[in-house]
LUMGUMI-854501 format. One line per 2 residues: number of its first residue (from 0); their letters; for each residue x, y, z of C-alpha. Coordinates in steps of 0.25 Angstrom, whole numbers. Layout:
NUM> a> X/Y/Z ~ ... $
//
This chain:
0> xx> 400/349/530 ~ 396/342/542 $
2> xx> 395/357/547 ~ 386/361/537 $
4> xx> 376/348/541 ~ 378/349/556 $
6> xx> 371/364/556 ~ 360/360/546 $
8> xx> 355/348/552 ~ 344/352/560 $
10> xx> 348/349/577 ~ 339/339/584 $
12> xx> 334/347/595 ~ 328/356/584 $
14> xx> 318/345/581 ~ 306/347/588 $
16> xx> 300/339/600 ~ 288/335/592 $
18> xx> 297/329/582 ~ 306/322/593 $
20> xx> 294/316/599 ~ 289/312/585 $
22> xx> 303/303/581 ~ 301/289/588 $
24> xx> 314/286/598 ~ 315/274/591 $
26> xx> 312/268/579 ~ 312/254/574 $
28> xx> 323/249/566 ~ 316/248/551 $
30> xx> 318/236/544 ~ 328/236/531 $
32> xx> 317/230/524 ~ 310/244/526 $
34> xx> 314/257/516 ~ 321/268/523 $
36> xx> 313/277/518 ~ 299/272/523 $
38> xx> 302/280/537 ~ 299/296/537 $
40> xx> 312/303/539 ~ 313/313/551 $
42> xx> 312/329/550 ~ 326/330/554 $
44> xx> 331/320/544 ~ 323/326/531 $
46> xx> 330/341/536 ~ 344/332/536 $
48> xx> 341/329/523 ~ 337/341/516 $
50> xx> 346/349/523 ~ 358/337/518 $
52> xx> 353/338/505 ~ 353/353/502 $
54> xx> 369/353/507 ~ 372/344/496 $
56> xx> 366/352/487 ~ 373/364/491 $
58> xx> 385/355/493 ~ 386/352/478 $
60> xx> 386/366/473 ~ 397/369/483 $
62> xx> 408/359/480 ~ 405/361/464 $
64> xx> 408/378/467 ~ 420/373/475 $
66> xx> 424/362/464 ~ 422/374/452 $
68> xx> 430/383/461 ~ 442/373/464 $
70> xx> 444/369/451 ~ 444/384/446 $
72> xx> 455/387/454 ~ 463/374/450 $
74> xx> 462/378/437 ~ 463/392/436 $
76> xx> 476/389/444 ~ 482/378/438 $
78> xx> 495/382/431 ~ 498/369/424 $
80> xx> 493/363/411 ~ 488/351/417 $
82> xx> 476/352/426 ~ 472/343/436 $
84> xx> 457/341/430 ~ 451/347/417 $
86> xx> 441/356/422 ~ 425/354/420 $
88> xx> 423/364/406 ~ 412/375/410 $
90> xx> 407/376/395 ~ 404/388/389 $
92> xx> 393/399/386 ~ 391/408/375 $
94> xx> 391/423/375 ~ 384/432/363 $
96> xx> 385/446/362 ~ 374/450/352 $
98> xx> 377/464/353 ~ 388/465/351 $
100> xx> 391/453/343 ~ 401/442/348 $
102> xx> 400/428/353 ~ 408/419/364 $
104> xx> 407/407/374 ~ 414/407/390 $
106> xx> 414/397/400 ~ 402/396/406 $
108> xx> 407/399/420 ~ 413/413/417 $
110> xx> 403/424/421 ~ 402/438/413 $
112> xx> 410/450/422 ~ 402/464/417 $
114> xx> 410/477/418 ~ 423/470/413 $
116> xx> 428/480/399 ~ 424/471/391 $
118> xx> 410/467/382 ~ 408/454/390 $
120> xx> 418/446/400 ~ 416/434/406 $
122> xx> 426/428/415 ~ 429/416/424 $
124> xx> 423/417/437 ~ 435/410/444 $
126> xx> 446/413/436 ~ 446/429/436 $
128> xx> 456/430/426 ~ 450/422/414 $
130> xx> 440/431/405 ~ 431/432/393 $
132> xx> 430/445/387 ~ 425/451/373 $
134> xx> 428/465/368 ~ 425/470/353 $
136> xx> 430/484/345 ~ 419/494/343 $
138> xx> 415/495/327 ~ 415/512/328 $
140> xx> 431/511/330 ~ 436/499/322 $
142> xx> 429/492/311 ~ 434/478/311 $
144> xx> 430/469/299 ~ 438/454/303 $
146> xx> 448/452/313 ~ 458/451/301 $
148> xx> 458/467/305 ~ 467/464/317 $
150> xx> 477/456/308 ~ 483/443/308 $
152> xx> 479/436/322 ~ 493/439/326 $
154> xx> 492/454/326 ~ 479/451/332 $
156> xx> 486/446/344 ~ 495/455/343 $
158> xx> 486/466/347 ~ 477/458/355 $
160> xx> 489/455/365 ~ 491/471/364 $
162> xx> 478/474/367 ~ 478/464/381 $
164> xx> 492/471/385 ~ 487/485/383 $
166> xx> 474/479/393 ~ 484/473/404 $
168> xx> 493/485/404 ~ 498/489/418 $
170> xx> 503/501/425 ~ 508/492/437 $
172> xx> 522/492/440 ~ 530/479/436 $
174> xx> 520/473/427 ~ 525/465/416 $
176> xx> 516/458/405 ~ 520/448/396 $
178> xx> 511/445/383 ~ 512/437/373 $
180> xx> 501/430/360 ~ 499/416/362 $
182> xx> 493/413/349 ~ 485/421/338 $
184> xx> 473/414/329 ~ 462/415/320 $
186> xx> 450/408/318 ~ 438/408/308 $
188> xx> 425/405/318 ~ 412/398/312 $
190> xx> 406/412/309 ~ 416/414/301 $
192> xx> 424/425/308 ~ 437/426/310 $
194> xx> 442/428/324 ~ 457/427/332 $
196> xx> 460/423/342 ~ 472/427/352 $
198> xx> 480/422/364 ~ 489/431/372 $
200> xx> 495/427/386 ~ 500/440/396 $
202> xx> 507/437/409 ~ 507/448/418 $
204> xx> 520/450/428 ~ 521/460/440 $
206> xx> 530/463/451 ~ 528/458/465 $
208> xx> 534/473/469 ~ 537/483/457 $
210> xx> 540/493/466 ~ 553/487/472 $
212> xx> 567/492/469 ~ 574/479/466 $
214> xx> 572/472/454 ~ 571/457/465 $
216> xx> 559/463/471 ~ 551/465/459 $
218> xx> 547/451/456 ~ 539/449/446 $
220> xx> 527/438/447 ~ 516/435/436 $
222> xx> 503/441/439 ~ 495/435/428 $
224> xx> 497/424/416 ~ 485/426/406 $
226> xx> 479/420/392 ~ 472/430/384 $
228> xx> 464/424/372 ~ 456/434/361 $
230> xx> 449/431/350 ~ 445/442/339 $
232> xx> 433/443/330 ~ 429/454/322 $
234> xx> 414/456/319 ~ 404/468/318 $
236> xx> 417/478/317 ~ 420/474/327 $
238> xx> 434/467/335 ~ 429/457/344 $
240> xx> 439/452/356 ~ 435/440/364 $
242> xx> 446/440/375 ~ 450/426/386 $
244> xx> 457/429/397 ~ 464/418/405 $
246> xx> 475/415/413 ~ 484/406/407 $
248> xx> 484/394/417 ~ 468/395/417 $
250> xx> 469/395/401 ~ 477/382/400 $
252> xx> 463/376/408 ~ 455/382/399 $
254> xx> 462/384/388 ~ 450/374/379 $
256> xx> 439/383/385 ~ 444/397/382 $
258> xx> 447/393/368 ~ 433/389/366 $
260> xx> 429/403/370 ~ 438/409/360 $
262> xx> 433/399/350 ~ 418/402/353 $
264> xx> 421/421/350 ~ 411/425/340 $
266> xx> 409/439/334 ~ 395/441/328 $
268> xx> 389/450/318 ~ 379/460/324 $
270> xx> 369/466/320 ~ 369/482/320 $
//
């Protein structure tokens, strides 16, 4: 820092002679009875100050991008249950598609990514692999009437879980995939609709060399361990899917948030 001010103070020399001869050699010693500010500061004095003034201010800024950026990474991170701090929570904003007729709030520090598949994703801007998506059935090849049409939540899952496996398939060598449902629910909102709600976890396992010819040099390592949460609404003949995608030891941080965003799915009559 003391870098910074030494090549923004302006050098001595570069005041002019005129000034020089204008600043007395010495000046009486003012009385403590006198306010400080009854004497007119000097040019060089007033740039010092600006100049001091306008680092602070970009000095703020700075440390709280560093701050937000530190603690991103302790928490996306962290492996354990107990964190060292609770997190500042960044609220949440809402999302209404009126064309096409569903609802939904997201942290308000995700950004929207375009070109990504699906009808809108947003996504964590630090922590690439935690998601928002939405996708919906198109009314001219199914003709949903309630969710009930899926079955009990349970087959629900059952097919949700398929679904996310047939996505993830690989043609990698040595890939293994476990998967499994966590939980399967259903809820009745305040509009009345019925919607459930599905949690999955798939851990994703590799070789570090699936081409070697003993079976001790094949070792296998975990590529990714991650929490996927869906909740299904049926409206307009439509299947509506609002998808959260989030690593396991990020969703033990965020666990109250995220289920807040499921809470929040809406479907929504439109009008043809």
């Amino acid at each position: 820092m003391a870098v910074i001010l030494d090549s923004l103070s302006p050098p001595i020399h570069s005041l002019s002679s005129s000034i020089r001869r204008r600043i007395p050699t010495t000046l009486p010693s003012p009385s403590p009875r006198w306010p400080t500010d009854s004497f007119p500061k000097s040019r060089a004095s007033l740039i010092s100050q600006s100049q001091s003034q306008t680092i602070k201010a970009l000095a703020v800024p700075r440390r709280s991008a560093m701050a937000l950026i530190l603690s991103t990474c302790i928490f996306s991170n962290t492996n354990t249950n107990t964190a060292l701090a609770d997190p500042p929570s960044p609220g949440l904003l809402e999302y209404i598609d009126t064309f096409d007729g569903y609802s939904f709030k997201y942290p308000k520090n995700w950004i929207q990514v375009r070109g990504a598949g699906a009808d809108i994703f947003f996504r964590d801007p630090y922590v690439l692999d935690e998601n928002l998506s939405v996708e919906f059935s198109s009314p001219s090849s199914s003709r949903y009437k309630s969710v009930e049409d899926l079955g009990p939540p349970e087959e629900a899952g059952k097919k949700v879980l398929k679904q996310y496996l047939t996505e993830f398939m690989s043609t990698r060598l040595g890939v293994r995939r476990e998967s499994n449902v966590l939980s399967t629910s259903s809820r009745t909102a305040d509009d009345g609709k019925t919607y459930y709600q599905v949690e999955v976890n798939i851990k994703s396992y590799a070789n570090s060399n699936e081409l070697a010819v003993m079976p001790q040099d094949r070792v296998v390592r975990l590529e990714w361990d991650r929490r996927y949460l869906s909740v299904l609404g049926v409206e307009n003949s439509r299947l509506y899917e609002l998808r959260l995608q989030t690593p396991e030891n990020v969703f033990v941080e965020e666990e109250n948030e995220l289920r807040q965003v499921m809470d929040s799915f809406r479907v929504n009559r439109v009008n043809a």
